[in-house]
LONUVO-959998 format. One record per residue: residue in three letters; x, y, z of N, C-alpha, C in turn. Coordinates in Angstrom, 3 decimals, decimal comma. Layout:
residues N
> type / n_px / n_py / n_pz / ca_px / ca_py / ca_pz / c_px / c_py / c_pz
> ALA / X / Y / Z / X / Y / Z / X / Y / Z
...
This chain:
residues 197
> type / n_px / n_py / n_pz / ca_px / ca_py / ca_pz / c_px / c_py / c_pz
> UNK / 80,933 / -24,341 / 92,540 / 79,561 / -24,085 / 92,755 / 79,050 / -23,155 / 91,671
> UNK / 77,706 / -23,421 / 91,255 / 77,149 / -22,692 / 89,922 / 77,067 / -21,087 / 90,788
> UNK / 77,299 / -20,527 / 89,360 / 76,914 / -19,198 / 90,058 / 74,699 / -19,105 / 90,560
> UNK / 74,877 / -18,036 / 91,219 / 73,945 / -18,246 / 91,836 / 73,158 / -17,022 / 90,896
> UNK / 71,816 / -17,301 / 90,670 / 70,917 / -15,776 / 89,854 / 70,558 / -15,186 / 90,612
> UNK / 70,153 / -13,978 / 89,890 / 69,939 / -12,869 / 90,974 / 68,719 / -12,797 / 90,968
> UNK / 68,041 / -12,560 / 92,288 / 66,892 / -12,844 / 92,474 / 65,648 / -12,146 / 91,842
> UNK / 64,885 / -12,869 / 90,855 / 63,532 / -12,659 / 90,075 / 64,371 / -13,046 / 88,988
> UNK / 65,171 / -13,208 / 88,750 / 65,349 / -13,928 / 87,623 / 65,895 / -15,290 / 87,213
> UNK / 65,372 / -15,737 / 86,354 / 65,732 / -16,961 / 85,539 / 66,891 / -17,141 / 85,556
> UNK / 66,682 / -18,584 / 85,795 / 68,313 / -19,090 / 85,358 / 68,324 / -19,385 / 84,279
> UNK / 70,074 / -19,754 / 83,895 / 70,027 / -19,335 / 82,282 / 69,179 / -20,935 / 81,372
> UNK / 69,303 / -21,607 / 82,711 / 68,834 / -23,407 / 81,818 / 67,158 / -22,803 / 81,525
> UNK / 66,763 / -22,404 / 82,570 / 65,115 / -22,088 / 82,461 / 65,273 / -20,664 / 81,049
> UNK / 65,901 / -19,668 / 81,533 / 65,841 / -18,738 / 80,689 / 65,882 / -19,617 / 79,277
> UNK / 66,592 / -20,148 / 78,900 / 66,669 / -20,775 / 77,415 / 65,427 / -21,575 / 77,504
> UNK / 64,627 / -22,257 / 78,282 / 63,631 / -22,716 / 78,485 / 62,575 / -22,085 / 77,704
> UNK / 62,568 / -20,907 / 78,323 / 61,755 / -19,560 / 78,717 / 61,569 / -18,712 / 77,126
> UNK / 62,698 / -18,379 / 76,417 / 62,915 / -18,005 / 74,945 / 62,343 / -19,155 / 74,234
> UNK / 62,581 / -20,367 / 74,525 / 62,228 / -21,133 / 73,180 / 60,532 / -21,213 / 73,127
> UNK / 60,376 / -21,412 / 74,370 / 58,184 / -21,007 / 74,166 / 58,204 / -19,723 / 73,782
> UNK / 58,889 / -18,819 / 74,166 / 58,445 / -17,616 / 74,323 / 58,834 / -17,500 / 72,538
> UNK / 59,507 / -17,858 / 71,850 / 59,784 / -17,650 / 70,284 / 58,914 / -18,497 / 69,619
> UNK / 58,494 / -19,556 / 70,050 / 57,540 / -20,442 / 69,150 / 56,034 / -19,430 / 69,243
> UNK / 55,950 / -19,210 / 70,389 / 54,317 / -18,364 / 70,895 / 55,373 / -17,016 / 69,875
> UNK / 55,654 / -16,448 / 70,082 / 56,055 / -14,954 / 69,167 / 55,827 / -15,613 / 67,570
> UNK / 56,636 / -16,457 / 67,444 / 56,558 / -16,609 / 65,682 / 55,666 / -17,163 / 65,718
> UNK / 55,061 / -17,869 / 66,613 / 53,199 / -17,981 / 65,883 / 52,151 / -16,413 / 65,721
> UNK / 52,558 / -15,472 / 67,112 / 52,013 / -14,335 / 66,879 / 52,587 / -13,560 / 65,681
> UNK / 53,735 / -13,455 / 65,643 / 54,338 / -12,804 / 64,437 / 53,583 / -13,266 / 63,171
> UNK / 53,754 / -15,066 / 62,730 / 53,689 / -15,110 / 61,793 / 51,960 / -14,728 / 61,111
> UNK / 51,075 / -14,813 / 62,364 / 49,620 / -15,129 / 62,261 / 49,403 / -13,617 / 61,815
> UNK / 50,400 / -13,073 / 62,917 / 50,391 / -11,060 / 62,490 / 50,398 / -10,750 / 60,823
> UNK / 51,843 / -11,321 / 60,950 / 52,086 / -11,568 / 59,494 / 51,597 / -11,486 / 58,329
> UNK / 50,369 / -12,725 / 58,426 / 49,553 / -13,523 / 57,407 / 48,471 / -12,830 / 57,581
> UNK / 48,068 / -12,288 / 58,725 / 46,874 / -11,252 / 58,744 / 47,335 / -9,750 / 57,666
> UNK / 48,248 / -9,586 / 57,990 / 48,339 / -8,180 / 57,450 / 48,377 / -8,321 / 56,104
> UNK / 49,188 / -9,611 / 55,797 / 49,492 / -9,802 / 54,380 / 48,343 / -10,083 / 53,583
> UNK / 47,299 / -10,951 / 54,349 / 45,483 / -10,780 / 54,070 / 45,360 / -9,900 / 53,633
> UNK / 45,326 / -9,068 / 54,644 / 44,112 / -7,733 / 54,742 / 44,680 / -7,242 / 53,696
> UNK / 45,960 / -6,504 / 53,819 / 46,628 / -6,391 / 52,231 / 46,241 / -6,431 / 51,023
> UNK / 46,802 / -7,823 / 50,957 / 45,897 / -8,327 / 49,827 / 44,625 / -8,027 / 49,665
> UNK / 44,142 / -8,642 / 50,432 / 42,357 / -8,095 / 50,453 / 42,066 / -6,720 / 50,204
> UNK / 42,476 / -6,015 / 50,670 / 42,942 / -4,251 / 50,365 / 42,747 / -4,173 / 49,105
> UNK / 44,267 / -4,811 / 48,294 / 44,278 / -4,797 / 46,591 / 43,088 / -5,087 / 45,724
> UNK / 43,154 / -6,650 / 46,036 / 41,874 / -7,200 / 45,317 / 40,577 / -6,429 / 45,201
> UNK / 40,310 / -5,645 / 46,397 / 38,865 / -4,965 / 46,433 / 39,038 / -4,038 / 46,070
> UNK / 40,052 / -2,878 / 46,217 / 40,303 / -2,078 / 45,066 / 40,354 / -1,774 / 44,053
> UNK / 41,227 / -3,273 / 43,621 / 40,966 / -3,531 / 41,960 / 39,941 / -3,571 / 41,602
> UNK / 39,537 / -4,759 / 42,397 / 37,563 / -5,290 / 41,994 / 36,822 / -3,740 / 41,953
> UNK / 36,896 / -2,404 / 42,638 / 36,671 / -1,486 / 42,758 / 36,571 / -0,562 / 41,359
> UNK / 37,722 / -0,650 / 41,539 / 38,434 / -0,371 / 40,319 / 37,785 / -0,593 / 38,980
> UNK / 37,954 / -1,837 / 38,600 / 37,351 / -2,486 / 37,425 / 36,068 / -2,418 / 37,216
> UNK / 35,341 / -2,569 / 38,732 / 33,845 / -2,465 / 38,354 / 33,202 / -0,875 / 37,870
> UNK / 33,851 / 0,121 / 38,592 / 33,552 / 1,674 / 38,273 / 34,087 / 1,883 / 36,952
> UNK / 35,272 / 1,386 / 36,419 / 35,877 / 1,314 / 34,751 / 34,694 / 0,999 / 34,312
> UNK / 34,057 / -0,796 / 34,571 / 33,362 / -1,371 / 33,756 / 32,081 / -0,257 / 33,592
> UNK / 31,305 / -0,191 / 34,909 / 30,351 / 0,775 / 34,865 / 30,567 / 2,010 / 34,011
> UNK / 31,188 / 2,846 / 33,816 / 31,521 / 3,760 / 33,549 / 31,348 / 3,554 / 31,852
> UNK / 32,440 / 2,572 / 31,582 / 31,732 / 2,723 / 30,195 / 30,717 / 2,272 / 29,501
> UNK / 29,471 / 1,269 / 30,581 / 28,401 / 0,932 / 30,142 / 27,384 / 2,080 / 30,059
> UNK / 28,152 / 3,079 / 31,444 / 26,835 / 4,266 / 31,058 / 27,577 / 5,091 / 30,038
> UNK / 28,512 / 5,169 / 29,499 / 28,960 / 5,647 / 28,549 / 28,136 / 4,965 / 27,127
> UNK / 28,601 / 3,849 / 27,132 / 27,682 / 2,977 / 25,519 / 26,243 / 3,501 / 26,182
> UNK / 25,500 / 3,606 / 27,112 / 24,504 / 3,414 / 26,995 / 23,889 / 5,306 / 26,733
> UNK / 24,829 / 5,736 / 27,158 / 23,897 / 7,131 / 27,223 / 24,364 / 7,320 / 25,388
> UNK / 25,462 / 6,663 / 24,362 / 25,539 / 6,663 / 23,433 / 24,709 / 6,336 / 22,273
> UNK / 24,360 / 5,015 / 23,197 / 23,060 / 4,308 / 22,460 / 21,722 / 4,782 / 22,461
> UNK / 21,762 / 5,409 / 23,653 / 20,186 / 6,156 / 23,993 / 20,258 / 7,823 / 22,835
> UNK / 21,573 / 8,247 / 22,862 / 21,686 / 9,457 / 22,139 / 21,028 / 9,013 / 20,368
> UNK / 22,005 / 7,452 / 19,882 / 21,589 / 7,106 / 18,553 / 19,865 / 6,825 / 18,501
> UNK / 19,268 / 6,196 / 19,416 / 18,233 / 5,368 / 19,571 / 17,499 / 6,643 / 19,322
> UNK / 17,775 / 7,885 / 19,905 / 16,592 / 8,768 / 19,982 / 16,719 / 9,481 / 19,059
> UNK / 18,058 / 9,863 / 18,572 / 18,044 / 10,648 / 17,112 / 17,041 / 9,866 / 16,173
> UNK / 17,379 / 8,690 / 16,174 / 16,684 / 7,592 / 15,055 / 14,818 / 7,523 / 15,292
> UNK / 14,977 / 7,283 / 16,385 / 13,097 / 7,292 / 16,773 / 12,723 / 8,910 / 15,964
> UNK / 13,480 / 10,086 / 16,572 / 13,203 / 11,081 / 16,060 / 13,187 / 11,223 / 14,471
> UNK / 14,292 / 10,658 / 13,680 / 13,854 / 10,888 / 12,310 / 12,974 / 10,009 / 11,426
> UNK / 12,352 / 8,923 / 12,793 / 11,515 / 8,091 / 12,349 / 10,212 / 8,795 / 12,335
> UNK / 10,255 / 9,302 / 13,564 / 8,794 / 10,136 / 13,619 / 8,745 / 11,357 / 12,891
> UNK / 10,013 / 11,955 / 12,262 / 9,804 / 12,822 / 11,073 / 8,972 / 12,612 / 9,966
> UNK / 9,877 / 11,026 / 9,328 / 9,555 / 10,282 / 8,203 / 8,086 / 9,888 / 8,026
> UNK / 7,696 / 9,844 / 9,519 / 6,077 / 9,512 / 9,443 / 4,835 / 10,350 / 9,310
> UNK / 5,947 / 11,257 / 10,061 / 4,623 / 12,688 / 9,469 / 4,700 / 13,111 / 8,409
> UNK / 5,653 / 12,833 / 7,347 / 6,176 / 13,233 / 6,265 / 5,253 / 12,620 / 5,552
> UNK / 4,973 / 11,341 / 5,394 / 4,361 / 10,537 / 4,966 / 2,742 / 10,264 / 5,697
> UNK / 2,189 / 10,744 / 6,777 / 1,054 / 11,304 / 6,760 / 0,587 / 12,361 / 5,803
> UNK / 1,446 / 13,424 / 5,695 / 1,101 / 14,332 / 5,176 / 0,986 / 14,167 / 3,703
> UNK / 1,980 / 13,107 / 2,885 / 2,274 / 12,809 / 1,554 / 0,192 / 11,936 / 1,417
> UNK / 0,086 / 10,911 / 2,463 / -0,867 / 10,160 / 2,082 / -2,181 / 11,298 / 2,128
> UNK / -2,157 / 12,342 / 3,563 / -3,442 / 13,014 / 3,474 / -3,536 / 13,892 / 2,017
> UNK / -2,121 / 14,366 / 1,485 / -2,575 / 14,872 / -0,113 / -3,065 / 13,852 / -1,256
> UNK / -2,717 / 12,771 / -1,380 / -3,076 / 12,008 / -1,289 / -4,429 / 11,586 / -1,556
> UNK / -4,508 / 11,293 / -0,537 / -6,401 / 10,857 / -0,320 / -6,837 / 12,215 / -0,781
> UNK / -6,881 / 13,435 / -0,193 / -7,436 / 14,771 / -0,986 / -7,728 / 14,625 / -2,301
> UNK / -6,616 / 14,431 / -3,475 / -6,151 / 14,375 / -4,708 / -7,074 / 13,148 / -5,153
> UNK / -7,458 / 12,145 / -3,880 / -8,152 / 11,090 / -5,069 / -9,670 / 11,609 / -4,604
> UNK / -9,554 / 11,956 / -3,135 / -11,278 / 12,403 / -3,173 / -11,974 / 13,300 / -4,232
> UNK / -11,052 / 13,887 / -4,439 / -11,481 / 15,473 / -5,648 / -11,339 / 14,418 / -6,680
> UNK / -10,268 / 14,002 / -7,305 / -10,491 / 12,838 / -8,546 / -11,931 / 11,921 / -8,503
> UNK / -12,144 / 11,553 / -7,726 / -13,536 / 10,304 / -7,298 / -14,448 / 11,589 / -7,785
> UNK / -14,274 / 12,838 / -6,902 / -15,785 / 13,383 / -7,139 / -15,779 / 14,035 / -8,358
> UNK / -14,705 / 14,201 / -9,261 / -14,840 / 14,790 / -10,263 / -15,230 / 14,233 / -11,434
> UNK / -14,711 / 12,527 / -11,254 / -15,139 / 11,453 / -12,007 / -16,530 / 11,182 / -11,803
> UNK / -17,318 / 11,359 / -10,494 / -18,645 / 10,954 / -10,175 / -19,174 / 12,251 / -11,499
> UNK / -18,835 / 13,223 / -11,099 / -19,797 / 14,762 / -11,679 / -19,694 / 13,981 / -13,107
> UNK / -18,216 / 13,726 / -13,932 / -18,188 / 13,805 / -15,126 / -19,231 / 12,780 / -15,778
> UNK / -19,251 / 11,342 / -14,914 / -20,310 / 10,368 / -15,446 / -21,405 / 10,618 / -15,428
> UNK / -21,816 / 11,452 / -14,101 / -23,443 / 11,931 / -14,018 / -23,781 / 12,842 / -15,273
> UNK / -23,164 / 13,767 / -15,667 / -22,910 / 14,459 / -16,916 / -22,717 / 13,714 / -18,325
> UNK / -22,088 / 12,636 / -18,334 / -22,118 / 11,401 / -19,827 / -23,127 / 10,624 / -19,525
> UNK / -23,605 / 10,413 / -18,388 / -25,125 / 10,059 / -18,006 / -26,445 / 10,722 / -18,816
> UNK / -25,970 / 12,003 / -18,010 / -27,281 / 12,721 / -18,409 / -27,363 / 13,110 / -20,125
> UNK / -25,972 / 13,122 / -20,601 / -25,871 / 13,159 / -22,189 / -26,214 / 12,554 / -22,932
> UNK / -26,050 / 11,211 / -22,138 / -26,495 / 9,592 / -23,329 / -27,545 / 9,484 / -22,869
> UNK / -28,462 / 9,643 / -21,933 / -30,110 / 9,945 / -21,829 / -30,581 / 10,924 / -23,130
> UNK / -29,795 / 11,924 / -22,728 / -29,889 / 12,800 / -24,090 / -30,210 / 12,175 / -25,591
> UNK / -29,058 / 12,028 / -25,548 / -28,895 / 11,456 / -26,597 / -29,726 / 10,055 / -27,145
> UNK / -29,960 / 9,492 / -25,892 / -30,866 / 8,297 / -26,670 / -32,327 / 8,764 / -26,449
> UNK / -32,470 / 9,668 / -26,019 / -34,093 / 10,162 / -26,261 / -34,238 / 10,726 / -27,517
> UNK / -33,104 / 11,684 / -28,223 / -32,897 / 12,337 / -29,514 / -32,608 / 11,020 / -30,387
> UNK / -32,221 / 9,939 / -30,211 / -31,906 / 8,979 / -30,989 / -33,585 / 8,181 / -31,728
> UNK / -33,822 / 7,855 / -30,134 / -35,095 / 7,466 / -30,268 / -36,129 / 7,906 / -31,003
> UNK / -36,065 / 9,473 / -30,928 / -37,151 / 10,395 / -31,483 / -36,331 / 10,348 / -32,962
> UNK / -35,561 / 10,364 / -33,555 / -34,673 / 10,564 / -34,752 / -35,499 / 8,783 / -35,252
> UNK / -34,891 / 7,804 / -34,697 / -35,411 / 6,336 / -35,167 / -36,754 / 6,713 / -35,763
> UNK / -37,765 / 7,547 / -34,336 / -38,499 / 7,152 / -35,165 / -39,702 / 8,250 / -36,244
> UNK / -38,748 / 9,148 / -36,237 / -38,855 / 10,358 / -37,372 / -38,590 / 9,431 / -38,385
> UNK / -37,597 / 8,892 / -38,716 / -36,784 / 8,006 / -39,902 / -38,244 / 6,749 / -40,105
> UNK / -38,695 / 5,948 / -39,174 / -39,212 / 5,021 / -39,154 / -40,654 / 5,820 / -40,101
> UNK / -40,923 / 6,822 / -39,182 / -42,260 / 7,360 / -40,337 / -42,300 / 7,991 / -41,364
> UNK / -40,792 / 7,845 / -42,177 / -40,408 / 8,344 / -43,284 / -40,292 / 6,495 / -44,032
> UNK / -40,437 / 5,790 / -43,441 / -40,375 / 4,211 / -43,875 / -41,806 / 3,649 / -44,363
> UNK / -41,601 / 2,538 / -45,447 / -42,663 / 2,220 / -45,506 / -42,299 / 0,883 / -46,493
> UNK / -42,884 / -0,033 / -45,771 / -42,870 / -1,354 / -46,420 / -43,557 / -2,024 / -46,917
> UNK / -43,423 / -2,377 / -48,247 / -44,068 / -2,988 / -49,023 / -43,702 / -4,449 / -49,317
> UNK / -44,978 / -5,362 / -49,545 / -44,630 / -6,690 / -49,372 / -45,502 / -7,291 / -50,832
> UNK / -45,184 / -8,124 / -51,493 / -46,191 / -9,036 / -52,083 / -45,928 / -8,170 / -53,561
> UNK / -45,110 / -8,047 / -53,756 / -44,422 / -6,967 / -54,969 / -43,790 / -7,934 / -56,112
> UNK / -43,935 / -8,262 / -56,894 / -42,898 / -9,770 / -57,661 / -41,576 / -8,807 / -57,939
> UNK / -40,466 / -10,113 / -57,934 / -38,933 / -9,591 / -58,202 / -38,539 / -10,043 / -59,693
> UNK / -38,290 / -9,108 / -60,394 / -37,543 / -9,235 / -61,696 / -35,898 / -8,770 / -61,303
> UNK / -34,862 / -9,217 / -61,976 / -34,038 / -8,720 / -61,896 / -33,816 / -7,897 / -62,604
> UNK / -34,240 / -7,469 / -63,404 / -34,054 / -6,100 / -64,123 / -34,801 / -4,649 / -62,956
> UNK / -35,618 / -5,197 / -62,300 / -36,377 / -4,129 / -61,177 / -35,615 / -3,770 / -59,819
> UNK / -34,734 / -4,896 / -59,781 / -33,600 / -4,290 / -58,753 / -32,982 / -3,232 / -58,721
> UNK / -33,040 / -2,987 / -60,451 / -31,890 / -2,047 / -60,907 / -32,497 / -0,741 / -61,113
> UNK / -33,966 / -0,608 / -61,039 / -34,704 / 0,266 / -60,759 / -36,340 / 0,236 / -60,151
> UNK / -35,685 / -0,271 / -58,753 / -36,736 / -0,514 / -57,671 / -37,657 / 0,756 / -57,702
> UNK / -36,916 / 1,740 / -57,750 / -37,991 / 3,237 / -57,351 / -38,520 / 3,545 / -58,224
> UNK / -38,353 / 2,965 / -59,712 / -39,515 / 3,335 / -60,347 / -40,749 / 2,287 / -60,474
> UNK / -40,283 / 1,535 / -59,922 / -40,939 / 0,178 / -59,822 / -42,219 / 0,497 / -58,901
> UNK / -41,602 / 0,791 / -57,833 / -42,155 / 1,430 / -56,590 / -43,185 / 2,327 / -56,492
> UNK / -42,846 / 3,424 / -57,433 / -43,533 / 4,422 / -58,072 / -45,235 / 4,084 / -59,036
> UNK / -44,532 / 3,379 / -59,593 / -45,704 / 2,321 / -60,579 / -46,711 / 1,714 / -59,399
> UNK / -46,256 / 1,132 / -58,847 / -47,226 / 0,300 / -57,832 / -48,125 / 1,132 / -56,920
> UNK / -47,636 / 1,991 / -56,652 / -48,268 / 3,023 / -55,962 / -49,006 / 4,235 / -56,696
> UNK / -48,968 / 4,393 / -57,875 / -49,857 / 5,387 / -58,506 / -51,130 / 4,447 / -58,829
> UNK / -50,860 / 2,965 / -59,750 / -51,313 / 2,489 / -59,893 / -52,512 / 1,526 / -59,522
> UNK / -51,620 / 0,666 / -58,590 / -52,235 / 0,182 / -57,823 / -52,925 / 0,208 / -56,106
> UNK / -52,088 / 1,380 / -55,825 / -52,660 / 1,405 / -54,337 / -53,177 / 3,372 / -54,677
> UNK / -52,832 / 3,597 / -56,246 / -53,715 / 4,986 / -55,760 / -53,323 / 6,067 / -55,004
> UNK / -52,005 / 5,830 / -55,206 / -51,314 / 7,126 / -54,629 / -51,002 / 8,230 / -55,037
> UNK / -51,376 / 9,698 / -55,125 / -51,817 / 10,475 / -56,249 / -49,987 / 10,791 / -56,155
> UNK / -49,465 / 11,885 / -57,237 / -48,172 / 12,694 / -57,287 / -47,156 / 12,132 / -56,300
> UNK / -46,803 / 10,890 / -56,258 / -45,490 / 10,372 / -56,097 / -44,402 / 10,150 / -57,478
> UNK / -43,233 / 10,371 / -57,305 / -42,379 / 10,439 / -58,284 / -41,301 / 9,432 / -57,539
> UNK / -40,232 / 9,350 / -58,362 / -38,950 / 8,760 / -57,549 / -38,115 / 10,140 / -57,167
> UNK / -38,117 / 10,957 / -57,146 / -37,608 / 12,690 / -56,256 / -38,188 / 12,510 / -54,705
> UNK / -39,610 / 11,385 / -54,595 / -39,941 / 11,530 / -53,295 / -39,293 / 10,476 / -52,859
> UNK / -38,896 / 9,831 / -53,181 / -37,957 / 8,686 / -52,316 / -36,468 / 8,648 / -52,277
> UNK / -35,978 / 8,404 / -51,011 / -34,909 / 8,546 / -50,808 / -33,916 / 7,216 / -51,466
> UNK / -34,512 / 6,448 / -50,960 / -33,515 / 4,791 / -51,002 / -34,878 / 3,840 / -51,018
> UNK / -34,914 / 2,977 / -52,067 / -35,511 / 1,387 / -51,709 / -35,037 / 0,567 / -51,927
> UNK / -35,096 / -0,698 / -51,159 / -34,155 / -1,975 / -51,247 / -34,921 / -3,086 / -50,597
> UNK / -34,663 / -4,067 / -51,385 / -35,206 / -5,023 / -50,723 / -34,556 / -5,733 / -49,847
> UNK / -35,422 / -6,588 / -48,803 / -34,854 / -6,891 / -47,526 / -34,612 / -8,525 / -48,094
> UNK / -33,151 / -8,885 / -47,246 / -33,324 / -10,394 / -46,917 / -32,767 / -10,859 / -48,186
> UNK / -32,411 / -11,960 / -48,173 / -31,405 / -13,116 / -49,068 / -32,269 / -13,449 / -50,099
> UNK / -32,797 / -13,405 / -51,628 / -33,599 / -14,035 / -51,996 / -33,403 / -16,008 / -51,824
> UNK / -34,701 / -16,014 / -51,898 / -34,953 / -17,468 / -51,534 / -36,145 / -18,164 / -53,052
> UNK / -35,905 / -18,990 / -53,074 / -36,382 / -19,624 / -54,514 / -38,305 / -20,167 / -54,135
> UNK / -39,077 / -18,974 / -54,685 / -40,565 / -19,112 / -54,508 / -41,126 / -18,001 / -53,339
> UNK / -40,282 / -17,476 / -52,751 / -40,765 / -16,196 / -52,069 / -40,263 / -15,375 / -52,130
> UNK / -41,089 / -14,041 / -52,174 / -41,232 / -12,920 / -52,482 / -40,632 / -12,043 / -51,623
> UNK / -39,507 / -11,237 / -52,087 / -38,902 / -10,433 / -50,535 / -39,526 / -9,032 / -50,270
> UNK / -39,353 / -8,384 / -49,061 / -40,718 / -7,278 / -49,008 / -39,043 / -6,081 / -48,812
> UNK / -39,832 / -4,646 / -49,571 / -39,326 / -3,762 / -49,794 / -39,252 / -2,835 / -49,183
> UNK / -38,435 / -2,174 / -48,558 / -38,178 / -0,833 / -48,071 / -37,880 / 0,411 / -48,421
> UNK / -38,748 / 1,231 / -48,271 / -38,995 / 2,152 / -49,085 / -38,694 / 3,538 / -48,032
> UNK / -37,809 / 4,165 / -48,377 / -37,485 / 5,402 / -47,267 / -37,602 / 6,398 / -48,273
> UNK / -38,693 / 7,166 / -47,452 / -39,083 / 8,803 / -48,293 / -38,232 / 9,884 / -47,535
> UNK / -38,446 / 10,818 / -48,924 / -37,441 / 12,123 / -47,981 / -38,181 / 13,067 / -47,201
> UNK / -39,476 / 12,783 / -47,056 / -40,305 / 13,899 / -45,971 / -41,626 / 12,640 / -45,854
> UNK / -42,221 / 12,998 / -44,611 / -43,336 / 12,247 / -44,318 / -44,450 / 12,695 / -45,081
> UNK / -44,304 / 13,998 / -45,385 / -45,832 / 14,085 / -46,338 / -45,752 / 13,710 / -47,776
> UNK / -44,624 / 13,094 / -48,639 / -44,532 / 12,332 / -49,787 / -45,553 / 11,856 / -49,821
């Protein structure tokens, strides 16, 4: 006769029954335990790392960047040096040409007012000279009288037009004007050395 179990417990056919669910249900809890922990784990790592890497990465972007912002602003700064530098170069500058412009305006108004000058004294000189002039026309040309127009000159005018005490001492230069031409008569210019000659 089988032995008999003691009471509340399994017999050993059921007991082995009893272990083999009871180990399939455990190594499913175990293994699910397992695979959870070994997850989370993992998962642990990975986000750490990812942690990790991203505060590295960060870290040295605000690093380049507070680097870049350090270069960027030195540079803006010696840009905005360079520019006032060069305000200041252009406002001397413009100064240097305004005073040039106005000094050039004064100097022309001044070669202005000189050559007014001067051509009013020119004018008045022309025609001081002009009433020291006197032209004679209708005179015949010898070539021997070329060679002494002013006494020629002289003759015609005591003579014929009645001009009292002229000499050739009162005349400066006479010459006749113009290209001779074959049958007309060229008219003479006669420049005295004072108007009352």
């Amino acid at each position: 006769m089988p032995p008999k179990n003691k009471p509340g417990r399994p017999s050993k056919k059921n007991q082995d029954n009893d272990c083999e669910l009871l180990s399939v249900e455990e190594i499913k809890t175990i293994v699910e335990e397992q695979m959870r922990e070994e997850f989370e784990q993992k998962f642990s790592q990975l986000k750490d790392s990812l942690i990790n890497l991203m505060a590295e990465k960060l870290s040295s972007l605000i690093e380049e960047n507070h680097t870049l912002r350090t270069t960027l602003d030195k540079e803006i700064g010696d840009l905005l040096e360079w520019q006032k530098e060069i305000n200041v170069e252009m406002q001397e500058i413009t100064s240097k040409q305004t005073s040039k412009t106005c000094n050039l305006k004064r100097d022309i108004k001044q070669v202005q007012e000189q050559l007014n000058s001067f051509q009013t004294a020119f004018d008045g000189s022309e025609q001081l000279l002009k009433e020291k002039n006197l032209r004679v026309i209708g005179i015949s040309e010898d070539e021997d009288e070329t060679y002494h127009l002013k006494d020629h000159v002289v003759d015609v005018s005591s003579n014929l037009l009645k001009i009292p005490n002229i000499t050739t001492d009162d005349i400066d230069e006479a010459y006749q004007l113009g290209k001779p031409k074959e049958g007309e008569t060229r008219s003479i210019l006669v420049r005295l050395k004072t108007k009352t000659a």
